[in-house]
N, CA and C atoms of all chains as a GROMACS GRO file, in nm:
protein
  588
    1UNK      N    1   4.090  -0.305   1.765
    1UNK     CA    2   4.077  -0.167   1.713
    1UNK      C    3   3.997  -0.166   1.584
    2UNK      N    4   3.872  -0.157   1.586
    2UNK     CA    5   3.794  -0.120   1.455
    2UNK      C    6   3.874   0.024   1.373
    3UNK      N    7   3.866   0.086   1.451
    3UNK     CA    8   3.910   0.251   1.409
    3UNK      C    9   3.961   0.139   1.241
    4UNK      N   10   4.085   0.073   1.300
    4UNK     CA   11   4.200   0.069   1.251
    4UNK      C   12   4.184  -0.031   1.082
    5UNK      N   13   4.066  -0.098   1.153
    5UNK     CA   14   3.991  -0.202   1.038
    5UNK      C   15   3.915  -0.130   0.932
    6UNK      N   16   3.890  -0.044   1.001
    6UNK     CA   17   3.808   0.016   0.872
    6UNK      C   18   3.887   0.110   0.792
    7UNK      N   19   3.959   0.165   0.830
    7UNK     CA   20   4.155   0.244   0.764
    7UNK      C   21   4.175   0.116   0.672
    8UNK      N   22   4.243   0.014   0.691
    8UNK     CA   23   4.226  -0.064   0.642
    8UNK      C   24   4.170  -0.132   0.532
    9UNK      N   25   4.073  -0.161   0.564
    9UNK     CA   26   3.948  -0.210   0.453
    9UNK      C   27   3.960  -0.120   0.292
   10UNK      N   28   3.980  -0.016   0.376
   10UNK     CA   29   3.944   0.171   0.316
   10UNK      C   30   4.068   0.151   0.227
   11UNK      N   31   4.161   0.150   0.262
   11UNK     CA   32   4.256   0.152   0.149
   11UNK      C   33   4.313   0.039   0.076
   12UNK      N   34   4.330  -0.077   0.140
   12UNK     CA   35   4.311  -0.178   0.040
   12UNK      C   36   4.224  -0.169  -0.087
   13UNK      N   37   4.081  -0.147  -0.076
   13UNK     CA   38   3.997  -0.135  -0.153
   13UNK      C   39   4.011   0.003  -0.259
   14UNK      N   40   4.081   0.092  -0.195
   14UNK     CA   41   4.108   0.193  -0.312
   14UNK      C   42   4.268   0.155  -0.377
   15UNK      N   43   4.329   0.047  -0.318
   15UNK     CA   44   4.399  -0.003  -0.386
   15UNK      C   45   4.369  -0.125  -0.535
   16UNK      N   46   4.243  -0.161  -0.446
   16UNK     CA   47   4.267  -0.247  -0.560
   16UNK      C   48   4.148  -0.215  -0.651
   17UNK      N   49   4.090  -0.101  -0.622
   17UNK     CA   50   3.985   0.002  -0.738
   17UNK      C   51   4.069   0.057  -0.867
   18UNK      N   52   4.186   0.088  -0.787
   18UNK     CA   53   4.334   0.143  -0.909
   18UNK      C   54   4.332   0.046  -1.021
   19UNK      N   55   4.382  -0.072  -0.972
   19UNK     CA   56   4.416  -0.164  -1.015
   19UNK      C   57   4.322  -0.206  -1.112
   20UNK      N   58   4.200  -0.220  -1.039
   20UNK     CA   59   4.124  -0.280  -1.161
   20UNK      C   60   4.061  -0.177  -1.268
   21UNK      N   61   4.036  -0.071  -1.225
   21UNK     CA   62   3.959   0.046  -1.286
   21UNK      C   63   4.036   0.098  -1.430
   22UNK      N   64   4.180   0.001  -1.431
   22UNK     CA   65   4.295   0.004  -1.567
   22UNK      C   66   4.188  -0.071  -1.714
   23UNK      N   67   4.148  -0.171  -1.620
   23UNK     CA   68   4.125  -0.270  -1.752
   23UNK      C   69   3.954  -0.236  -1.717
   24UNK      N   70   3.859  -0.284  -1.657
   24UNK     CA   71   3.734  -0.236  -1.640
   24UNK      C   72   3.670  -0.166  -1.570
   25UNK      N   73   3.671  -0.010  -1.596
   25UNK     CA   74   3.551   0.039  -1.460
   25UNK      C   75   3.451   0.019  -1.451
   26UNK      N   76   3.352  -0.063  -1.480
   26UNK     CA   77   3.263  -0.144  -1.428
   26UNK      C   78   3.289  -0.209  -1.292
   27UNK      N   79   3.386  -0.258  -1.274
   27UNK     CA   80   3.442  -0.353  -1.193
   27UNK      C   81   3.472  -0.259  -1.092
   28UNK      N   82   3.569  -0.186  -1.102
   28UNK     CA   83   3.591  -0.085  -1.026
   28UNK      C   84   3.499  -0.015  -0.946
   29UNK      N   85   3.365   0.047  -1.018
   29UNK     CA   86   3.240   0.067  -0.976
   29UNK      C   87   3.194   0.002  -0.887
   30UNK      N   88   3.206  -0.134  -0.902
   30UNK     CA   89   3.136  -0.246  -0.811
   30UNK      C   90   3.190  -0.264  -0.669
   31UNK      N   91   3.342  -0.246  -0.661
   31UNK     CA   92   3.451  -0.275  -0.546
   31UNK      C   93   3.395  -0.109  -0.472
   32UNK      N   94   3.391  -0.059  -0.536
   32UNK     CA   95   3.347   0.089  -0.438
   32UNK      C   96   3.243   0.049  -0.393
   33UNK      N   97   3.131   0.037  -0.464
   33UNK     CA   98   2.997   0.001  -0.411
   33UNK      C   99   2.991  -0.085  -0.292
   34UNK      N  100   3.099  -0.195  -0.302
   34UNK     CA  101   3.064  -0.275  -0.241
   34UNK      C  102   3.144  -0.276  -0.092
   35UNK      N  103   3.218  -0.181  -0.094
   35UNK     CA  104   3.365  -0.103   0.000
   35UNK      C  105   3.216  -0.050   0.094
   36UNK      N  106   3.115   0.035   0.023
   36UNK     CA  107   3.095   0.126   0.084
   36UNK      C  108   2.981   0.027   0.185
   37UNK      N  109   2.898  -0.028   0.140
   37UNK     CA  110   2.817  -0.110   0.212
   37UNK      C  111   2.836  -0.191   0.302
   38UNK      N  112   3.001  -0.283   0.293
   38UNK     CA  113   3.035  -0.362   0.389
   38UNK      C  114   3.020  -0.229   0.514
   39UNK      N  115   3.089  -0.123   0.484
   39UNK     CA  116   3.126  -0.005   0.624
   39UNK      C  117   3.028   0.028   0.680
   40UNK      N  118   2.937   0.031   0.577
   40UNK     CA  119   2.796   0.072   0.645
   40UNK      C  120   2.725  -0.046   0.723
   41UNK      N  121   2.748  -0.118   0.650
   41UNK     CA  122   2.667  -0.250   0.800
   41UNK      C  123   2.728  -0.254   0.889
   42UNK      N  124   2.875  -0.223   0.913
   42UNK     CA  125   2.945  -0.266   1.036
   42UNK      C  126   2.874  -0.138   1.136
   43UNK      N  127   2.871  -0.013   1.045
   43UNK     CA  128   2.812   0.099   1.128
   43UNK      C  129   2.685   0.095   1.182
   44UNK      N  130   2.636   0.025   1.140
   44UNK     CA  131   2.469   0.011   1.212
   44UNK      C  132   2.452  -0.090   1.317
   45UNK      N  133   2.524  -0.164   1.326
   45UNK     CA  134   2.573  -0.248   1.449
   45UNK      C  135   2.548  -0.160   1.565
   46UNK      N  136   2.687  -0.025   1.526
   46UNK     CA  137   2.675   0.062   1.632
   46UNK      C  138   2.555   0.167   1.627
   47UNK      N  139   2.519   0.220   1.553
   47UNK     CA  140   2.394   0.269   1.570
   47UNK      C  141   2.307   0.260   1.659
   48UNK      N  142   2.257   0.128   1.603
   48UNK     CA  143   2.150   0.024   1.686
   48UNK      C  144   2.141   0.070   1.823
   49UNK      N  145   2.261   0.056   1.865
   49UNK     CA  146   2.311   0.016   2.033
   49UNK      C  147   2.255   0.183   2.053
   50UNK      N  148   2.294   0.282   1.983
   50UNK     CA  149   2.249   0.450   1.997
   50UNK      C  150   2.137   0.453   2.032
   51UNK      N  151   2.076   0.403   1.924
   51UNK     CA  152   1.939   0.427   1.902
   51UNK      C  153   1.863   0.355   2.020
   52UNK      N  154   1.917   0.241   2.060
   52UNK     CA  155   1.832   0.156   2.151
   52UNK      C  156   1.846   0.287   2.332
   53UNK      N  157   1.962   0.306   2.321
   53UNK     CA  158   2.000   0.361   2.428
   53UNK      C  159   1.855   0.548   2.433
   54UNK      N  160   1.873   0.567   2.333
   54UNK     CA  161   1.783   0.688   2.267
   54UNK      C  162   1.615   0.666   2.332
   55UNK      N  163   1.570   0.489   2.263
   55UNK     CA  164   1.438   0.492   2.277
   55UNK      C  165   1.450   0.480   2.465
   56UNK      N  166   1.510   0.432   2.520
   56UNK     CA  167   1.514   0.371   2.689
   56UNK      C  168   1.506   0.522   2.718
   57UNK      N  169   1.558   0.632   2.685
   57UNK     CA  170   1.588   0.747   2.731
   57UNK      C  171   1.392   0.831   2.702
   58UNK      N  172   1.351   0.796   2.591
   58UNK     CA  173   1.232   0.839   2.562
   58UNK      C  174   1.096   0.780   2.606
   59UNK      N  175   1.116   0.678   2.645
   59UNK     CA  176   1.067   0.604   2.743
   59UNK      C  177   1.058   0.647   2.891
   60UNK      N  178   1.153   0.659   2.902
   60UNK     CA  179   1.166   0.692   3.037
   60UNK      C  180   1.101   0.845   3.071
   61UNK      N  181   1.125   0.897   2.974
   61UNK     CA  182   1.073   1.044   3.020
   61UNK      C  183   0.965   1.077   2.974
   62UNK      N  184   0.882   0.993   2.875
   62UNK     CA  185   0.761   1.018   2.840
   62UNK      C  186   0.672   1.051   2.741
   63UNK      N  187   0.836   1.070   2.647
   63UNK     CA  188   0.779   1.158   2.576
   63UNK      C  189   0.661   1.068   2.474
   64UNK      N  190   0.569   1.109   2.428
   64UNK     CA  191   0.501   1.028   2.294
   64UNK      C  192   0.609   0.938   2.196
   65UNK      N  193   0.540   0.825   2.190
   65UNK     CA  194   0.650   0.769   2.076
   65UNK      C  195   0.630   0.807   1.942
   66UNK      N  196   0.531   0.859   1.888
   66UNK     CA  197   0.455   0.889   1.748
   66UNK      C  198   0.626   0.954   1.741
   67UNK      N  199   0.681   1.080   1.789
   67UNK     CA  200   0.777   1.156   1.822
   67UNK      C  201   0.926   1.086   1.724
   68UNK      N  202   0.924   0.977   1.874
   68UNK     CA  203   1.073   0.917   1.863
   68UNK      C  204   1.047   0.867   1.718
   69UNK      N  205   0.974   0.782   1.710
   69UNK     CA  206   0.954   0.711   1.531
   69UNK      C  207   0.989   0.800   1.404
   70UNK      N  208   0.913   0.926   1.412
   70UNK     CA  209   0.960   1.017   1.322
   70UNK      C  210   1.087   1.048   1.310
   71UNK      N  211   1.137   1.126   1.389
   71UNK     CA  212   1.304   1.106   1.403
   71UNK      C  213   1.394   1.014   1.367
   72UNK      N  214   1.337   0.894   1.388
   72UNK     CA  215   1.413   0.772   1.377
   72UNK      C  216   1.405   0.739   1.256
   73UNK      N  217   1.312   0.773   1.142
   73UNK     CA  218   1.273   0.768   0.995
   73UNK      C  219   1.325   0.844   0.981
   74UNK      N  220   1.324   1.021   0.989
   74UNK     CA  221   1.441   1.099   0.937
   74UNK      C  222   1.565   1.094   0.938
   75UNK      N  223   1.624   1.029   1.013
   75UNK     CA  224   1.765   1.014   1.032
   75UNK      C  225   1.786   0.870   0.943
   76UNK      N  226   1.704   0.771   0.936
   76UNK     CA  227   1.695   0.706   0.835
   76UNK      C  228   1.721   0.712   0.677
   77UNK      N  229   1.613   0.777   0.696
   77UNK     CA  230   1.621   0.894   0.482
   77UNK      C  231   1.738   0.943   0.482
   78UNK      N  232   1.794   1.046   0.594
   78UNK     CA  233   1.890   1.078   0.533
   78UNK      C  234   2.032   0.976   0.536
   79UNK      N  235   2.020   0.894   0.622
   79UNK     CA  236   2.147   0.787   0.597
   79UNK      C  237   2.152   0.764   0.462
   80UNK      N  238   1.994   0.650   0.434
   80UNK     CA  239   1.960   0.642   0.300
   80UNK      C  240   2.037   0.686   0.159
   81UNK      N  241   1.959   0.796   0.203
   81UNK     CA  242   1.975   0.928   0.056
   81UNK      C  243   2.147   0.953   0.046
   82UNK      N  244   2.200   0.969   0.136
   82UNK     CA  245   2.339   1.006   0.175
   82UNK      C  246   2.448   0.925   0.059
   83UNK      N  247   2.394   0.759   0.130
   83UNK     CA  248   2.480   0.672   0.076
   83UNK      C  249   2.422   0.662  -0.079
   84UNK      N  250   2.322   0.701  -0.096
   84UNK     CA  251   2.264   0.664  -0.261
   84UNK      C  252   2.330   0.766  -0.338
   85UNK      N  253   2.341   0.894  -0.329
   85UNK     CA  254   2.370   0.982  -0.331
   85UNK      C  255   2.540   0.994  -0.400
   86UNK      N  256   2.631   0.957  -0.242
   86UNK     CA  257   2.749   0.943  -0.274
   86UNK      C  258   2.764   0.855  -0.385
   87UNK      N  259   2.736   0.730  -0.399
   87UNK     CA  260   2.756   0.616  -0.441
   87UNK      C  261   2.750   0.629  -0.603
   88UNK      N  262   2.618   0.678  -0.665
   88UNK     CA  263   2.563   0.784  -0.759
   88UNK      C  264   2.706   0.895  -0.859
   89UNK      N  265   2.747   0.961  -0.711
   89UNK     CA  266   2.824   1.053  -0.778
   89UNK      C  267   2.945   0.995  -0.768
   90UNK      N  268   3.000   0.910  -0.743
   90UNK     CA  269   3.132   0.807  -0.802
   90UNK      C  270   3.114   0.747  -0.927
   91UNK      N  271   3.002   0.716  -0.963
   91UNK     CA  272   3.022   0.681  -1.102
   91UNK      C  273   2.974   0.768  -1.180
   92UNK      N  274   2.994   0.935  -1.100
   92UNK     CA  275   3.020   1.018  -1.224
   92UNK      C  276   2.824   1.105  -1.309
   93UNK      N  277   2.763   1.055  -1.175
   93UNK     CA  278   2.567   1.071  -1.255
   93UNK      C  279   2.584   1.158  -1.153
   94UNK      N  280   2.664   1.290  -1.195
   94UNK     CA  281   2.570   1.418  -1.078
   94UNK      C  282   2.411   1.495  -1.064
   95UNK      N  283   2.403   1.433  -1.167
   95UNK     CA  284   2.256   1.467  -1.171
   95UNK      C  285   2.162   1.418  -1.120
   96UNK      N  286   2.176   1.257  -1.101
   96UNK     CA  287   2.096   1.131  -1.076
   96UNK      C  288   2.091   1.186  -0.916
   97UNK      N  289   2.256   1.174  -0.852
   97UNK     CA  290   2.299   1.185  -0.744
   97UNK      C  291   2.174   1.362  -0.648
   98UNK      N  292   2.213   1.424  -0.738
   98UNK     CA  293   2.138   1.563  -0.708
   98UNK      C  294   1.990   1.520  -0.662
   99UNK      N  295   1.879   1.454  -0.769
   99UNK     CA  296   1.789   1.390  -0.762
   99UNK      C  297   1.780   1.337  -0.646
  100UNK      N  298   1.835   1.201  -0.612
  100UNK     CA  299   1.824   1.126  -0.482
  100UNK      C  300   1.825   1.246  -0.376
  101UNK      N  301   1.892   1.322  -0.380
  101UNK     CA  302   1.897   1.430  -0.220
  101UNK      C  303   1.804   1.503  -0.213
  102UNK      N  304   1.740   1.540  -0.348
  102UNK     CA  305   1.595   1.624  -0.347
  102UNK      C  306   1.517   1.512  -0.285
  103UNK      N  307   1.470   1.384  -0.319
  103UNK     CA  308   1.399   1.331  -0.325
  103UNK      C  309   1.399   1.346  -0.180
  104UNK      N  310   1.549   1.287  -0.122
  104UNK     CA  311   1.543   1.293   0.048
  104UNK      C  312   1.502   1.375   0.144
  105UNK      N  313   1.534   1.509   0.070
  105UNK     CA  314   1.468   1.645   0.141
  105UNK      C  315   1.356   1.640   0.175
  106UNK      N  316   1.244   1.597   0.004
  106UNK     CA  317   1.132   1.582   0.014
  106UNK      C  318   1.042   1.523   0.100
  107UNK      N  319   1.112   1.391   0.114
  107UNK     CA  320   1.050   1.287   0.227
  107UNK      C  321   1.040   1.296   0.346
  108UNK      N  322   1.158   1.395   0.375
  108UNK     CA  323   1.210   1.451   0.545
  108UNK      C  324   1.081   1.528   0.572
  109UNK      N  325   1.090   1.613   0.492
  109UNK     CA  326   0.986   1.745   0.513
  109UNK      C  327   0.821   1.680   0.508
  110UNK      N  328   0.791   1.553   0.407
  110UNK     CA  329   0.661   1.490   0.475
  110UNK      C  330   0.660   1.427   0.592
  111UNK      N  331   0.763   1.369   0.623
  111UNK     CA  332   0.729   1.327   0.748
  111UNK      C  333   0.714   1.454   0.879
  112UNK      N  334   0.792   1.504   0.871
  112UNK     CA  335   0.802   1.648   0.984
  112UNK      C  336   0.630   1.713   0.962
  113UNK      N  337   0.555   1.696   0.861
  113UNK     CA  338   0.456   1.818   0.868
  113UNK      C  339   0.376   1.778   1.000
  114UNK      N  340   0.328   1.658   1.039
  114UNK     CA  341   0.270   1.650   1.166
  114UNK      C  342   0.329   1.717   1.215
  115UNK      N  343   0.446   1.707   1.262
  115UNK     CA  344   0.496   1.776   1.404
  115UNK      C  345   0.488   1.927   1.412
  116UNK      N  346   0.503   1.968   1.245
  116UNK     CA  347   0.484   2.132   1.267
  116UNK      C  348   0.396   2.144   1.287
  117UNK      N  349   0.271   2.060   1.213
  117UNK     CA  350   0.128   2.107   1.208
  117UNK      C  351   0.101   2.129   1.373
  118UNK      N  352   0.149   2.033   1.461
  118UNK     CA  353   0.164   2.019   1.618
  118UNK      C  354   0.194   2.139   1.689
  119UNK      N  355   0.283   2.170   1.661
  119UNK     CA  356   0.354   2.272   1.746
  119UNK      C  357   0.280   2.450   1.710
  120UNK      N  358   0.237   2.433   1.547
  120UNK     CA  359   0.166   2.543   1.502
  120UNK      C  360   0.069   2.565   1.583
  121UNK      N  361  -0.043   2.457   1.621
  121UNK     CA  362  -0.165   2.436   1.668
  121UNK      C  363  -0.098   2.472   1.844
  122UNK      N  364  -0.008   2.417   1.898
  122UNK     CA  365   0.028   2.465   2.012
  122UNK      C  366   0.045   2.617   2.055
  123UNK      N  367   0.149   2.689   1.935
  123UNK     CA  368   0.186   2.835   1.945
  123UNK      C  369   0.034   2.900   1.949
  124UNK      N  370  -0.088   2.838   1.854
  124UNK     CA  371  -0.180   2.932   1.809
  124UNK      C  372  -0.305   2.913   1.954
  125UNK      N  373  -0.296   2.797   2.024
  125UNK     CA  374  -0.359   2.765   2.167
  125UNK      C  375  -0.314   2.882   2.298
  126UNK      N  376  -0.176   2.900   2.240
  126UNK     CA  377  -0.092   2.994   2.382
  126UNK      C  378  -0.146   3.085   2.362
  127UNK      N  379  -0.133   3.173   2.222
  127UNK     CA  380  -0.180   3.309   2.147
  127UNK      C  381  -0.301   3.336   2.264
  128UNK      N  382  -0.328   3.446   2.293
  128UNK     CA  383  -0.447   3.485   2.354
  128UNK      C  384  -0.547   3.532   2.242
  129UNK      N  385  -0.669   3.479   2.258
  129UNK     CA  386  -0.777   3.513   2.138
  129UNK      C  387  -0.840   3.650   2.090
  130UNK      N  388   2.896  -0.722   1.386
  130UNK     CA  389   2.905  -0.737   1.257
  130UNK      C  390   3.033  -0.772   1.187
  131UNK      N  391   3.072  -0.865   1.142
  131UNK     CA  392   3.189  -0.890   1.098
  131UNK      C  393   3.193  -0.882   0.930
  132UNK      N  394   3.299  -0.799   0.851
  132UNK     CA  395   3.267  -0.765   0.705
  132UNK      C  396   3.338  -0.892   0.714
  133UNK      N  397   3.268  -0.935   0.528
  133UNK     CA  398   3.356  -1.049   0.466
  133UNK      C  399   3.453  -0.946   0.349
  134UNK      N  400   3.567  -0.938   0.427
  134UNK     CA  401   3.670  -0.824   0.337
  134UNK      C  402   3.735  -0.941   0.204
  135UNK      N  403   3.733  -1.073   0.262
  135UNK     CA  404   3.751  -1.168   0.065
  135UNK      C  405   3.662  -1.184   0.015
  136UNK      N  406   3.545  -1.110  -0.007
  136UNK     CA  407   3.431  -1.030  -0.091
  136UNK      C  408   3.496  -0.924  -0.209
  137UNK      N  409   3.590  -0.851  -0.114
  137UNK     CA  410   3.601  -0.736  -0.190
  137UNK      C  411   3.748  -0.802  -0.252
  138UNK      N  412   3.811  -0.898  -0.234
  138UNK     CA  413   3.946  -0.957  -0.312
  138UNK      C  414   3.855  -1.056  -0.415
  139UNK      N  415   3.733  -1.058  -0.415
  139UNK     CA  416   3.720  -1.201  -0.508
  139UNK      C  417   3.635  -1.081  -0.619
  140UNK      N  418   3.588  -0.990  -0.600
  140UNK     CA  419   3.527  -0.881  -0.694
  140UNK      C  420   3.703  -0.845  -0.759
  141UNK      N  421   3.752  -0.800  -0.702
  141UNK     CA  422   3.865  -0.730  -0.764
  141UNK      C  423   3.953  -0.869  -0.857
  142UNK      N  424   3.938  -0.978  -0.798
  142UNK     CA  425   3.989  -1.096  -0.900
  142UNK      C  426   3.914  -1.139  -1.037
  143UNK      N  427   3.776  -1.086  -0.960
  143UNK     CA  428   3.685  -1.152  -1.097
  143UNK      C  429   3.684  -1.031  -1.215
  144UNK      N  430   3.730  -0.974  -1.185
  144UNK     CA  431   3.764  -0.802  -1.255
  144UNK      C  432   3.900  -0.826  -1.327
  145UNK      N  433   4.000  -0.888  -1.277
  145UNK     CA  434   4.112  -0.933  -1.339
  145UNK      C  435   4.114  -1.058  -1.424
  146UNK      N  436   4.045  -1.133  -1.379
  146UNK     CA  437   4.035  -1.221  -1.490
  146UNK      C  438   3.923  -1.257  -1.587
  147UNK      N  439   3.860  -1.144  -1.586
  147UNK     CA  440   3.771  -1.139  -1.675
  147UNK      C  441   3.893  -1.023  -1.789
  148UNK      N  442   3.904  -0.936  -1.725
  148UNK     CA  443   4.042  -0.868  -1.861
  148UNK      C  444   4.095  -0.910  -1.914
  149UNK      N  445   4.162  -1.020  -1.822
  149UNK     CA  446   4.273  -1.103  -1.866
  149UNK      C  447   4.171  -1.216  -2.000
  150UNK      N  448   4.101  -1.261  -1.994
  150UNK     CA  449   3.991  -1.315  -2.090
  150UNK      C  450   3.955  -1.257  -2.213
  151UNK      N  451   3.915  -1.155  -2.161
  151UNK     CA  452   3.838  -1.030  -2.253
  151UNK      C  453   3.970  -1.052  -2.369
  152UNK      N  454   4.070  -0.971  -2.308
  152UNK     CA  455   4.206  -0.980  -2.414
  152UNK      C  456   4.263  -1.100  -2.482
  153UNK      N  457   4.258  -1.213  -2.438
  153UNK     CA  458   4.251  -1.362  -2.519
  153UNK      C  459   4.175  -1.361  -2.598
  154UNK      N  460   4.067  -1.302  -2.563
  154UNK     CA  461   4.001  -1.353  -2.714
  154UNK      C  462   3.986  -1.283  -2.804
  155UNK      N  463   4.006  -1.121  -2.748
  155UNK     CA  464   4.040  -1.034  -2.862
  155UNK      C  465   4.148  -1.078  -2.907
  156UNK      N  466   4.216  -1.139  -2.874
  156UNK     CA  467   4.368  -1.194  -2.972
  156UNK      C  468   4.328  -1.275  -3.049
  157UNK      N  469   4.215  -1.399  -3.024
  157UNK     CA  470   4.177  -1.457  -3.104
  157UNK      C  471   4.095  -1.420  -3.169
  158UNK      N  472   4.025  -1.348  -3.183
  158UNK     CA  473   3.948  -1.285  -3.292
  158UNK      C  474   3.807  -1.299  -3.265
  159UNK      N  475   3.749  -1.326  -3.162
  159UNK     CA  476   3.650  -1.350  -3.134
  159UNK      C  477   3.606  -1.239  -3.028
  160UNK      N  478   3.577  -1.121  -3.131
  160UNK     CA  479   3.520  -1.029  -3.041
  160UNK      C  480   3.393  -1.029  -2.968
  161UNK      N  481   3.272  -1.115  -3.000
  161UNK     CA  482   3.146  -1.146  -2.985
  161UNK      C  483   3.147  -1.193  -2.833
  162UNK      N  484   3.203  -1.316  -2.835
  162UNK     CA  485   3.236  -1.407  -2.778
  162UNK      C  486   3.312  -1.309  -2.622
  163UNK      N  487   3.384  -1.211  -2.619
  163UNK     CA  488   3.473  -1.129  -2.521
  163UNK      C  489   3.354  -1.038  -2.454
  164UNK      N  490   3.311  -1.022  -2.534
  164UNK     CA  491   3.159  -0.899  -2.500
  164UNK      C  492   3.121  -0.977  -2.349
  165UNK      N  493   3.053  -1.129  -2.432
  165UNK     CA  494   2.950  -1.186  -2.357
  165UNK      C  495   3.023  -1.231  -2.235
  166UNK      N  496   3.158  -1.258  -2.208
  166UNK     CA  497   3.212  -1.286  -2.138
  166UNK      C  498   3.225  -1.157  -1.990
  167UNK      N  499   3.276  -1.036  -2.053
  167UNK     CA  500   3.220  -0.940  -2.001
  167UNK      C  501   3.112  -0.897  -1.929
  168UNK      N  502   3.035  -0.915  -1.946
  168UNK     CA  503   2.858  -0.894  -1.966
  168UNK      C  504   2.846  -1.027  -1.842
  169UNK      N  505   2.876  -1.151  -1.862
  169UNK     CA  506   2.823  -1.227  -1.761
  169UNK      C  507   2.931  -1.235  -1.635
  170UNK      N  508   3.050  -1.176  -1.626
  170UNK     CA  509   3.071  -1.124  -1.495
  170UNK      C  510   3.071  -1.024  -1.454
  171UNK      N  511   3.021  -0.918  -1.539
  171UNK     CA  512   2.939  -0.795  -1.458
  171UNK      C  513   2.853  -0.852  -1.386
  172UNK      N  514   2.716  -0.947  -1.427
  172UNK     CA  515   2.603  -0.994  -1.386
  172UNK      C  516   2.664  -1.056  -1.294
  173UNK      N  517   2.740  -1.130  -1.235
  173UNK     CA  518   2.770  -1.239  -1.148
  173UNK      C  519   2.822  -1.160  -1.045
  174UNK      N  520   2.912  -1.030  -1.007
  174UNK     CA  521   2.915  -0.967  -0.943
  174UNK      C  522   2.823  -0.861  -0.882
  175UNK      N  523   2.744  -0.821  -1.039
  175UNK     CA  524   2.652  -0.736  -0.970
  175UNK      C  525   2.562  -0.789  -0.848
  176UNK      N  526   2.525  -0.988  -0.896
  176UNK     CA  527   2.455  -1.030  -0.762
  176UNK      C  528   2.487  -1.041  -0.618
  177UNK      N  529   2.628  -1.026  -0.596
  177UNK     CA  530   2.710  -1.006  -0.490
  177UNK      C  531   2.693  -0.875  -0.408
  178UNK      N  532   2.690  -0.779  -0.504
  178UNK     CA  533   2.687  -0.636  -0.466
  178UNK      C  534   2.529  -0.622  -0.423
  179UNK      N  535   2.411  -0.658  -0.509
  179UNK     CA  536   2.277  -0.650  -0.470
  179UNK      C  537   2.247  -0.741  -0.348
  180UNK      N  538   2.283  -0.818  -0.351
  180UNK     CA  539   2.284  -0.939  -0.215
  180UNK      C  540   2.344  -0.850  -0.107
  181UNK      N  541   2.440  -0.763  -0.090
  181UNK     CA  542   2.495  -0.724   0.050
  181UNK      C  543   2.373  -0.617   0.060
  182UNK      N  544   2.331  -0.579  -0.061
  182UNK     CA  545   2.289  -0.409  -0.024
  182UNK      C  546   2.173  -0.469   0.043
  183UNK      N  547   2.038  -0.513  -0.041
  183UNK     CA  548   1.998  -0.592   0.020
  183UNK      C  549   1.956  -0.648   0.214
  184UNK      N  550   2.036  -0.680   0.216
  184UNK     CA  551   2.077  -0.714   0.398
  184UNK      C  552   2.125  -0.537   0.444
  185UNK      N  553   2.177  -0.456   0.392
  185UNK     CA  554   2.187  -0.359   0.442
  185UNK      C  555   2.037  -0.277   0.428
  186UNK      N  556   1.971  -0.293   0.349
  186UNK     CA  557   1.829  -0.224   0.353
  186UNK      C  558   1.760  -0.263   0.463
  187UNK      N  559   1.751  -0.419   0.501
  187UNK     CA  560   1.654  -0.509   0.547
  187UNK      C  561   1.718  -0.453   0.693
  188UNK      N  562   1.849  -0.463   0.686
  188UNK     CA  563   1.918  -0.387   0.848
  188UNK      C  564   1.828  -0.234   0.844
  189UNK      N  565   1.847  -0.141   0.795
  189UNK     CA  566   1.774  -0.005   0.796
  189UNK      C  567   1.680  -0.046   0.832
  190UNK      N  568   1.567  -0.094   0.717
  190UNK     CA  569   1.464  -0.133   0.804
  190UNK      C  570   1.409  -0.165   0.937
  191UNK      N  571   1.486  -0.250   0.965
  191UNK     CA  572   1.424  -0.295   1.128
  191UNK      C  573   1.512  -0.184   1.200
  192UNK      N  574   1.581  -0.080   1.248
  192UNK     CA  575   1.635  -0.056   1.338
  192UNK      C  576   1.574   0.082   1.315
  193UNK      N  577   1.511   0.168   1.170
  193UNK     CA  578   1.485   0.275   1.184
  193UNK      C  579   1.340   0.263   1.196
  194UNK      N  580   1.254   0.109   1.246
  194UNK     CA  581   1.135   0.160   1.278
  194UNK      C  582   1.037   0.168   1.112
  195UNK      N  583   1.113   0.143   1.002
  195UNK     CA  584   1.021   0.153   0.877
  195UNK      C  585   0.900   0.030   0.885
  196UNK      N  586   0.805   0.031   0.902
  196UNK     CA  587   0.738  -0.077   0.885
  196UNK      C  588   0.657  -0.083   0.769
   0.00000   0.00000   0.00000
């Protein structure tokens, strides 16, 4: 039972964030940080297997890969940004934290302009002249 | 993927006995000396923490296609 491992993991570690966060939060800082990253690698394990299942599916039907790649970078950034983000606003930098999510927005929205630029150029082809 | 969860017991030890330190030597009077002690197991953990993240980037990387 993963479910149950990662419950687990999860509160041990905010147990012993208590504990230490008495005498140094530095330290404390670090056990979060480092809580949060073990979870996240175990999660991309499963991902992977998503994502792999995703490209076989896009493959199969045809679509352009230029497509799938983009997507697969946006959902990227925002994992990214997500965890930088959270991580950020535990030690209390809401501002820093704010920053990173703009930044992420930002990046989302360059990558997407092909595709609008795409679909613009499509709507304006249908348009009758 | 298997976590190394006595990662996160040897951060939370090195956090305890670095306090437990820190305060010895503020008893002894050697506040200088408690700082630096401080200071170099922040650094010694922080490389623990940059080392996982690290492998978690290099994972992003290859699976979201960043080249």
């Amino acid at each position: 039972m993963e479910m149950i491992q990662m419950v687990g993991l999860g509160l041990i570690a905010t147990v012993l964030v208590l504990i230490v966060r008495e005498q140094k939060p530095m330290f404390a800082f670090l056990i979060t940080t480092f809580t949060g990253i073990a979870i996240f690698l175990f999660l991309i394990g499963k991902i992977e297997a998503v994502i792999q299942v995703l490209e076989d599916l896009a493959l199969r039907s045809g679509i352009q890969l230029v497509y799938l790649k983009t997507i697969l970078k946006i959902i990227g950034i925002a994992y990214i940004a997500e965890f930088g983000a959270q991580i950020v606003k535990d030690a209390g930098q809401e501002s820093i934290a704010s920053k990173i999510e703009l930044a992420g927005k930002v990046l989302i929205m360059v990558l997407a302009i092909p595709i609008i630029s795409i679909i613009i150029e499509t709507v304006i082809q249908l348009l009758p002249a | 993927m298997n976590i190394d969860v006595g990662a996160i017991f040897q951060i939370a030890g090195i956090g305890i006995i670095i306090a437990m330190i820190h305060t010895v030597l503020k008893q002894m009077g050697k506040e200088d000396m408690a700082h630096w002690v401080t200071v170099i197991g922040f650094v010694v953990v922080l490389f623990m923490v940059v080392r996982l993240l690290n492998d978690l980037f290099q994972e992003i990387k290859t699976i979201f296609l960043f080249q």
